[in-house]
C-alpha positions as CSV (number, residue, x, y, z in Angstrom):
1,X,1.6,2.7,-30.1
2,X,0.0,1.6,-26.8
3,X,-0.2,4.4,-23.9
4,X,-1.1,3.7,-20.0
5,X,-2.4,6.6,-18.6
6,X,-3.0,7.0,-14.6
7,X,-6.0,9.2,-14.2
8,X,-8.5,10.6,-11.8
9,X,-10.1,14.0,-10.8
10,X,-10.9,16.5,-13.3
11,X,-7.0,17.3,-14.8
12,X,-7.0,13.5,-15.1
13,X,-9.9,13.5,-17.2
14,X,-9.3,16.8,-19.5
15,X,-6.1,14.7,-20.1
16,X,-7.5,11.6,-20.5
17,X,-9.6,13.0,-23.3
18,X,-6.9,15.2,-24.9
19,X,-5.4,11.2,-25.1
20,X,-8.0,9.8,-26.7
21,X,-8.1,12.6,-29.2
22,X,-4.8,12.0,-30.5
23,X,-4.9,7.7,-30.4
24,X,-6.3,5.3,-32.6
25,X,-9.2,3.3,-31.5
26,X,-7.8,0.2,-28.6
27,X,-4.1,1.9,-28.1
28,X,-5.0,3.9,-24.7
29,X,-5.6,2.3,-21.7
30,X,-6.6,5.0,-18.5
31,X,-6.4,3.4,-14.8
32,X,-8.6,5.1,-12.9
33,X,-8.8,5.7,-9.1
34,X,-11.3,4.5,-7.0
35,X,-10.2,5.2,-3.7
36,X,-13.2,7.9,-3.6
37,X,-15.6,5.6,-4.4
38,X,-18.5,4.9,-1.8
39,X,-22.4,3.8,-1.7
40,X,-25.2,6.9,-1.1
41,X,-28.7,5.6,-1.0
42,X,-27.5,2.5,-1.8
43,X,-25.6,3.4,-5.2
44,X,-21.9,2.1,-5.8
45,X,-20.5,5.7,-6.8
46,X,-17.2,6.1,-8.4
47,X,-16.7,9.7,-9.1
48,X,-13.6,9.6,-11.3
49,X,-14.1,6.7,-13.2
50,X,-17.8,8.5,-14.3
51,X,-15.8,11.7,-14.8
52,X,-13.1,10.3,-17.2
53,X,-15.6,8.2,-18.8
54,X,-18.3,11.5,-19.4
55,X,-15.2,13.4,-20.5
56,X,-14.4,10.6,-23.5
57,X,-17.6,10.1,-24.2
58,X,-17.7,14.5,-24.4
59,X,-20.8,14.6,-22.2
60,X,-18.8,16.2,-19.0
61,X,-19.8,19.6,-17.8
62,X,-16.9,21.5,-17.8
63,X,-18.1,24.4,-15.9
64,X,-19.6,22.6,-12.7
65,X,-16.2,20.3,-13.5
66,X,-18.3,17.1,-12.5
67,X,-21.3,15.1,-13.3
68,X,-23.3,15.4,-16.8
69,X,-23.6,18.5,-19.2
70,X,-27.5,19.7,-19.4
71,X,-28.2,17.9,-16.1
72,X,-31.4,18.0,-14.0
73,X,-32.0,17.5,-10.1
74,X,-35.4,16.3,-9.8
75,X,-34.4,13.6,-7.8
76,X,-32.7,15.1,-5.3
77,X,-35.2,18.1,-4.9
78,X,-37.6,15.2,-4.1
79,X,-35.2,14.2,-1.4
80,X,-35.2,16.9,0.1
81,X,-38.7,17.7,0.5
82,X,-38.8,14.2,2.1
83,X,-36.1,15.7,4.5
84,X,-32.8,13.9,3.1
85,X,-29.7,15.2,3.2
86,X,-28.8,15.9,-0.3
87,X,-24.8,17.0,0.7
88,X,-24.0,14.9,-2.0
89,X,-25.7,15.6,-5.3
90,X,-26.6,13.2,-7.9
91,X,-28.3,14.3,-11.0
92,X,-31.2,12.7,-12.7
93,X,-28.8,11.6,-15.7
94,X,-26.2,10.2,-13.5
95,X,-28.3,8.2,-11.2
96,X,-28.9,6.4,-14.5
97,X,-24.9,5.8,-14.2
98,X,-25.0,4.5,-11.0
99,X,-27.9,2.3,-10.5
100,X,-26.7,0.6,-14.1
101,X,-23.2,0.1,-12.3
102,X,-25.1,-1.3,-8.6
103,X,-27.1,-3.5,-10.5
104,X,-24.2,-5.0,-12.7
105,X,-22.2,-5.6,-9.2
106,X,-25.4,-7.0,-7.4
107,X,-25.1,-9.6,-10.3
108,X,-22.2,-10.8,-9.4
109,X,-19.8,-8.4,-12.2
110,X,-16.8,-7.4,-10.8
111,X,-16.3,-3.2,-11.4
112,X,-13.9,-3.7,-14.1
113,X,-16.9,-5.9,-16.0
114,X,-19.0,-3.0,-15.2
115,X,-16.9,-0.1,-16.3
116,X,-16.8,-2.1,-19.7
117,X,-20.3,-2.1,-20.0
118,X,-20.9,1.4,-18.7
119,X,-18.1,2.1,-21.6
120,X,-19.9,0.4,-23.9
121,X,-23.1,2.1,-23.2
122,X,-21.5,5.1,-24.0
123,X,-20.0,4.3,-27.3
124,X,-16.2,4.7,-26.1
125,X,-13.4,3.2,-28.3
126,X,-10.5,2.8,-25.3
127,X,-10.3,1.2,-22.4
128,X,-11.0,2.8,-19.4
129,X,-10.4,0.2,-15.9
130,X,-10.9,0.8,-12.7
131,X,-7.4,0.3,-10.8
132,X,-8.9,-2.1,-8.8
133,X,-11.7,-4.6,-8.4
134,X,-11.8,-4.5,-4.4
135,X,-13.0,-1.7,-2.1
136,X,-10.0,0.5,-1.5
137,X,-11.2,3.5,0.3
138,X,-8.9,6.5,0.9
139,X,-9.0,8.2,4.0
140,X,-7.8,11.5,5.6
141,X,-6.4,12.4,8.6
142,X,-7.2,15.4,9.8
143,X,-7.1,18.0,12.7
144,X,-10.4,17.1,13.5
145,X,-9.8,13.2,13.0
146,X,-10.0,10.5,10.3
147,X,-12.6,11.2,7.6
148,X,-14.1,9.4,5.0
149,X,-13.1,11.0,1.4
150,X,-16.1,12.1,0.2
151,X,-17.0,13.7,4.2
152,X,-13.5,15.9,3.7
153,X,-14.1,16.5,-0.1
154,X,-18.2,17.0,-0.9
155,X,-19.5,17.6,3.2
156,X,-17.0,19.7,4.6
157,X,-15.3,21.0,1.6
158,X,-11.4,20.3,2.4
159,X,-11.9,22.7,5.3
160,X,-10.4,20.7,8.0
161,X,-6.6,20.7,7.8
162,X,-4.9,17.2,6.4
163,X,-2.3,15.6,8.1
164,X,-1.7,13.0,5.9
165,X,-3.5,10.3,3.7
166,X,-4.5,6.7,5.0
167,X,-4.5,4.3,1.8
168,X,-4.2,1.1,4.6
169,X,-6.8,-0.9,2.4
170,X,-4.7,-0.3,-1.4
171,X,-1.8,-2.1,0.5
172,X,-3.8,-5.0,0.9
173,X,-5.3,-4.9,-2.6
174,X,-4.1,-6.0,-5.7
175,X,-4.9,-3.9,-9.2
176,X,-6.8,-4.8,-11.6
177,X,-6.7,-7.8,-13.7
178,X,-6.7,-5.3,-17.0
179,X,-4.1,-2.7,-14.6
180,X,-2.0,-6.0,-14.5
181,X,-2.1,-6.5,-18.3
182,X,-1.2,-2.8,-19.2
183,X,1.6,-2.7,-17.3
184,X,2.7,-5.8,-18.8
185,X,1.6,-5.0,-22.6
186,X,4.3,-6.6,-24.7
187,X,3.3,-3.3,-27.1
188,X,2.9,-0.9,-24.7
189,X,5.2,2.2,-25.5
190,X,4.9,4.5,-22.6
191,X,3.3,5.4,-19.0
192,X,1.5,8.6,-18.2
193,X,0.5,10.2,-14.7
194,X,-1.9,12.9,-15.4
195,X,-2.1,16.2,-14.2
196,X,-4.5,14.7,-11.3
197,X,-4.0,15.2,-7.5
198,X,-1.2,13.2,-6.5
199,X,-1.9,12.8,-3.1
200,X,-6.2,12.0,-3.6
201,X,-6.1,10.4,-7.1
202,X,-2.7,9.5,-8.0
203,X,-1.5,7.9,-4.9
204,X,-4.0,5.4,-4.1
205,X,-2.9,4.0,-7.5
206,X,0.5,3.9,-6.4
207,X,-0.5,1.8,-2.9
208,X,-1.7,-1.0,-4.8
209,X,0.1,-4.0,-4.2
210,X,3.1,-4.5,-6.7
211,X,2.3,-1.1,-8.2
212,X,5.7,0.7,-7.4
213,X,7.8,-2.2,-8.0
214,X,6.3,-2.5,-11.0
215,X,6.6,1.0,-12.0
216,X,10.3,1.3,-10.5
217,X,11.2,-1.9,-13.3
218,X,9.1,-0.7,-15.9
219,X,10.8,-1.2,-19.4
220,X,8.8,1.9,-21.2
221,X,9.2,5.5,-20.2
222,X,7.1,7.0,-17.5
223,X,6.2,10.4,-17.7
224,X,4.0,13.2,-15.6
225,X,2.3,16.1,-16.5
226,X,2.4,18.6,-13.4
227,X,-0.8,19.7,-12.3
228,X,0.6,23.0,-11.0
229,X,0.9,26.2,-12.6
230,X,2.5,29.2,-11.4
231,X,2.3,28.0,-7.6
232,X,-1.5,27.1,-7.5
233,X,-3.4,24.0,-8.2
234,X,-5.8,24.8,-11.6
235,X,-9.0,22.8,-9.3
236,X,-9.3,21.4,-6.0
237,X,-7.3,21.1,-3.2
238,X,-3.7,20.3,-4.1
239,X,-2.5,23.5,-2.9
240,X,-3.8,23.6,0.5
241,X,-2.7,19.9,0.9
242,X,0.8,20.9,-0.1
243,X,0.7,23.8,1.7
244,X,-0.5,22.0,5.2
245,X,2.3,19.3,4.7
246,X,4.9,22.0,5.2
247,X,6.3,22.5,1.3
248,X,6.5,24.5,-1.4
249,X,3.7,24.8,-3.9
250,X,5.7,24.3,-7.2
251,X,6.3,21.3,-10.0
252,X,9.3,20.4,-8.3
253,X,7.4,19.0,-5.4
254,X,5.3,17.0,-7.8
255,X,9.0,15.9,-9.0
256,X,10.0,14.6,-5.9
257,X,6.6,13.3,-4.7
258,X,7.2,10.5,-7.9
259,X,11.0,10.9,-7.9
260,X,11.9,6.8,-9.0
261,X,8.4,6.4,-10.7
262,X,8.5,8.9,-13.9
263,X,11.6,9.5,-16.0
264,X,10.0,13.3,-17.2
265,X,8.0,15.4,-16.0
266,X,5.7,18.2,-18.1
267,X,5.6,21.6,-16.5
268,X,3.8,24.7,-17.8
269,X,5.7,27.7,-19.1
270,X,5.2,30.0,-16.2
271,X,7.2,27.6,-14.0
272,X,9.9,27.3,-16.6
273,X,12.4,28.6,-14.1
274,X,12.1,25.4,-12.5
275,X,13.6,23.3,-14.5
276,X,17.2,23.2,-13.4
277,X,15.9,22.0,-9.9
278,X,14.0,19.3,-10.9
279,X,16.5,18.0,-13.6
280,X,18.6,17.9,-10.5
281,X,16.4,15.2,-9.6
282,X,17.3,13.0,-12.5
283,X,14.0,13.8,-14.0
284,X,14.0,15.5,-17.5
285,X,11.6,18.3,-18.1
286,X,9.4,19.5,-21.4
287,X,8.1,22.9,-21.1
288,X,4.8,23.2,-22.2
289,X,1.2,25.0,-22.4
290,X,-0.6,22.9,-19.4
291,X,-3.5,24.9,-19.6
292,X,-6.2,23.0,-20.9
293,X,-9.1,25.2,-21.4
294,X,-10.5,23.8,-24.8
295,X,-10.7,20.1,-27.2
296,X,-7.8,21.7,-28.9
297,X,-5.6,22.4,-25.9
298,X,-6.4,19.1,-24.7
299,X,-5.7,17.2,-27.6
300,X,-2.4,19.8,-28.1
301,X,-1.2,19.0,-24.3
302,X,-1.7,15.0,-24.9
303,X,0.3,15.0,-28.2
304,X,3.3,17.2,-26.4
305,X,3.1,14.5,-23.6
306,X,3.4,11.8,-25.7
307,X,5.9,13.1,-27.8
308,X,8.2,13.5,-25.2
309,X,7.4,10.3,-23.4
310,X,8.3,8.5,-26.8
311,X,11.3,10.3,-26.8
312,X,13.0,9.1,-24.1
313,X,12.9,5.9,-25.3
């Protein structure tokens, strides 16, 4: 059984690795956003591919929720004592990530080749792709103008208030070679959205070129695990996105946000009471624990998702 799993933020990875728990070696195949991705001090970083990739290879620190478990900052205390700016931290472990990754692309590899080697390097028996090889920066708009990603997420900490998202480059773009393939996989059995941020991880995935329409005629079921619970976001800024776009912070605005895309969606059991209103949608609904707090309730969560992904065959 082949899975194709859309991923990116933390939720993305604790379900990427609950995946991986439950699949055989070469049957799960995570797309991974990188419409954060940006250079700093000359280093091609690409946060969620490096988190879902830590995460798989269980070297992810689950408390900071980013970067390396056991990590040091020499590096960037060094920077700063020369005066940097150091808004955007990098430790010692991970530089190692990134200036392997910059000097693969320097060579001429293309980010897919170096995610495979990255991979490699870290022992990992799936396939994780980036969900495209060309620069495809997301951008926000905000009350205080257009900013880069990582200036509204890391600098100013989602303070300013969005107004909406600018993907202009994913339009332009086409996915991945290996995206391409997956979606095409003569054994591929279903499709998965994790419980990422829809509108900063999820989305730029969607812009790509031929992504929807490929999605919309997909012959496999689709399904998405809702990374609400009990009207908040479990990490980041989801909720204050939602809220600031004038709706309701609930699964059934993740329902209608990929309303044509998924064919179920997975919603934890606190917002069981919402299940009439999104089956109104045409979108069936399995009720589960979403909660993902451990390897066992990761591993529990993938197995429910697939389940009921397989099920609507």
């Amino acid at each position: 059984m082949m899975i194709l799993a859309l991923a990116g933020g933390v939720g993305g990875a604790r379900l990427a690795s609950g995946l991986a728990e439950c699949s055989a070696p070469g049957t799960l195949m995570l797309v991974v956003n990188t419409g954060d991705d940006f250079v700093h001090y000359g280093l091609h970083i690409s946060p969620d591919l490096d988190s879902v990739m830590y995460a798989l290879a269980d070297r992810n620190d689950e408390e900071r929720g980013w970067g390396l478990r056991g990590e040091t900052w020499r590096c960037m205390q060094a920077l700063e004592k020369l005066g940097a700016d150091a808004w955007f931290r990098l430790g010692d472990q991970d530089i190692a990530t990134h200036l392997l990754r910059t000097t693969l692309l320097s060579d001429g590899a293309s980010l897919t080749e170096a995610t495979r080697a990255l991979c490699q390097g870290f022992g990992l028996a799936h396939t994780i792709m980036p969900m495209s090889d060309q620069a495809v920066p997301t951008r926000i708009r905000t009350d205080e103008g257009l900013l880069d990603f990582q200036d509204y997420f890391v600098r100013r900490q989602c303070s300013p208030r969005i107004l909406g998202m600018d993907y202009g480059a994913a339009a332009c773009a086409q996915p991945s070679v290996a995206f391409q393939h997956g979606l095409q996989a003569p054994d591929l059995e279903a499709i998965v959205f994790c419980p990422s941020n829809p509108y900063l991880s999820i989305g730029p995935i969607l812009e790509l070129a031929g992504v929807r329409d490929g999605l919309r005629t997909r012959r496999v079921p689709a399904v998405a695990v809702s990374p609400i619970i009990g009207g908040s976001a479990v990490k980041g800024p989801l909720a204050k996105i939602i809220t600031e776009q004038g709706m309701k912070v609930g699964p059934a605005t993740i329902a209608r946000y990929y309303a044509g895309l998924i064919d179920g969606l997975v919603i934890d059991l606190q917002d069981a009471a919402c299940r009439s209103e999104i089956e109104d949608l045409g979108i069936r609904v399995c009720v589960a624990q979403t909660m993902m707090t451990d390897r066992q309730s990761r591993a529990a969560l993938a197995r429910q998702t697939v389940n009921f992904a397989t099920g609507l065959n």
